[in-house]
Steps between C-alpha positions, in 0.01 A plus 500: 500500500356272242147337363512172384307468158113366588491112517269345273207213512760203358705597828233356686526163646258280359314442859411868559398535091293226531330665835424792311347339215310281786303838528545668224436216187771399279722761364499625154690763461752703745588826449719670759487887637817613433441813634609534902807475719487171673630222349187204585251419271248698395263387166165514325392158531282347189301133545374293272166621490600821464476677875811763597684498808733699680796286651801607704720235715835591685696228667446553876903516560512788244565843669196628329261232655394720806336728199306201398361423841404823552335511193325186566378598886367823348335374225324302698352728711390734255127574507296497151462832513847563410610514142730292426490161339428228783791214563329191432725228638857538689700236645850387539642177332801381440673762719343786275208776561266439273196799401222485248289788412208559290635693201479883519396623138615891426858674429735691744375849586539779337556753767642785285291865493116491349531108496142303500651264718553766799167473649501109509797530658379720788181319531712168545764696759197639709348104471783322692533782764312259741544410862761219468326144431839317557563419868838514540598757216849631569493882543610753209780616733700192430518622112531799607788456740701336158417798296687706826786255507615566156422911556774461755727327300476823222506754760823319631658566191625791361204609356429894407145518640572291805455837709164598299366120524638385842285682700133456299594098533594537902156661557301189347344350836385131404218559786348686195444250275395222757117376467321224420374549199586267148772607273648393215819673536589488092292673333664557122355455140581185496331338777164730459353319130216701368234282272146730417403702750649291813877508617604149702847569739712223451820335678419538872824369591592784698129524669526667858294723713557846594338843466269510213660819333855274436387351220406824373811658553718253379313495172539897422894450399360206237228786377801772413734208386177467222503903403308673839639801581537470935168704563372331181546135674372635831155635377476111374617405837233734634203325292592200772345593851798321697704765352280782728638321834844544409728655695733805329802462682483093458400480130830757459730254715373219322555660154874593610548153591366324179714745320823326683384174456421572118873680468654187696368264272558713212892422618517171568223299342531290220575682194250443287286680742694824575387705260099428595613528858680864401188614367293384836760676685448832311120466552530468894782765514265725319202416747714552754578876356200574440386437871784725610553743308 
């Protein structure tokens, strides 16, 4: 498994930079995100007179266009009262996807222990917990159904907890984490950027619906990752009211299989990644012993 390095603005062809200028003004200055795992475009846009954009582009035969549609269909449907910066312009030219958002000022998140940032982060969480605004939205059970694909593949293996881990991942019922509520299904530091006292979520390219509490969930391995103890991370879950409509056995068989998915890619992802995806795998596995012990 590989990731191609991030294309960048002179890869382009000259009809789909001009489009984006069309809306944007001329260009500036360019200066690309490096940070993130697909391999489009993705850059702080600066024009002439001075305004900032958010660009990303993907050519529409790439295998991570579907990510960029998504992104586009959800973005569009997102209500104003969600923070997050709005996508002002998206289009395809030149056989590419094309996205332009208003610029979202702030840093990553700081989610560790005692960090200012925490309660802009909940307020944000508890903000996008709506009733789905996308019509259409594919269901959380399709991410979740990859995250059980690659669970099988560890507990096929070898593995010395397959007996301890095998049966908390056969329990998880995907009936339990149906609903039609938004999600953003990626909740990390990176996409949740914190600027005063607001935090905008970012990168909706995995945007589904599902039960509200999901996005909660999935979030808690991110807050140990950052420093949390388990019971530390889920008294910041708590402070989101989703998290109350949980249910125990489900948030358990969810944990379990996040852990698998974490360890899987800790194996066979690029290696540049491992180690970060070694120390998500630790977090879940110790969620997932905390829960049962």
């Amino acid at each position: 498994m590989t990731v191609r390095s991030r294309r960048q603005w002179a890869d382009l062809p000259d009809p789909a930079r001009a489009a984006i200028e069309e809306q944007t003004g001329s260009v500036a200055h360019i200066r690309s995100a490096e940070a993130g795992l697909t391999s489009g475009i993705a850059a702080h846009v600066t024009t002439t007179e001075g305004a900032v954009f958010f660009a990303k582009a993907a050519p529409s035969a790439a295998p991570i266009a579907p990510h960029y549609v998504r992104e586009r269909a959800a973005n569009q449907a997102l209500p104003t009262g969600i923070p997050a910066p709005r996508m002002v312009w998206a289009d395809d030219v030149a056989d590419w996807h094309l996205l332009v958002f208003e610029h979202a000022p702030g840093r990553e998140a700081n989610l560790a222990p005692g960090s200012p940032h925490l309660p802009f982060v909940v307020d944000a969480v508890h903000s996008i917990g709506i009733p789905c605004p996308w019509p259409g939205a594919p269901s959380v059970t399709v991410k979740v159904s990859a995250l059980l694909r690659a669970a099988e593949d560890v507990l096929a293996d070898p593995w010395p907890e397959v007996a301890y881990y095998e049966p908390l991942v056969k329990a998880l019922d995907l009936d339990d984490l149906t609903g039609t509520m938004l999600l953003h299904a990626d909740l990390h530091a990176g996409n949740l950027l914190v600027d005063d006292d607001r935090c905008l979520v970012v990168d909706w390219s995995m945007a589904c619906q599902g039960a509200a509490w999901v996005d909660v969930a999935l979030l808690v391995p991110r807050l140990i990752d950052a420093g949390h103890t388990p019971a530390g991370a889920e008294r910041v879950a708590a402070q989101v009211p989703a998290w109350g409509s949980a249910p125990v056995d489900a948030v358990t068989a969810l944990a379990a299989a996040r852990a698998l998915f974490a360890v899987r890619l800790a194996e066979v992802g690029p290696a540049h990644l491992r180690a970060k995806r070694a120390r998500t795998a630790a977090a879940c596995r110790a969620w997932v012993e905390y829960r049962t012990c």
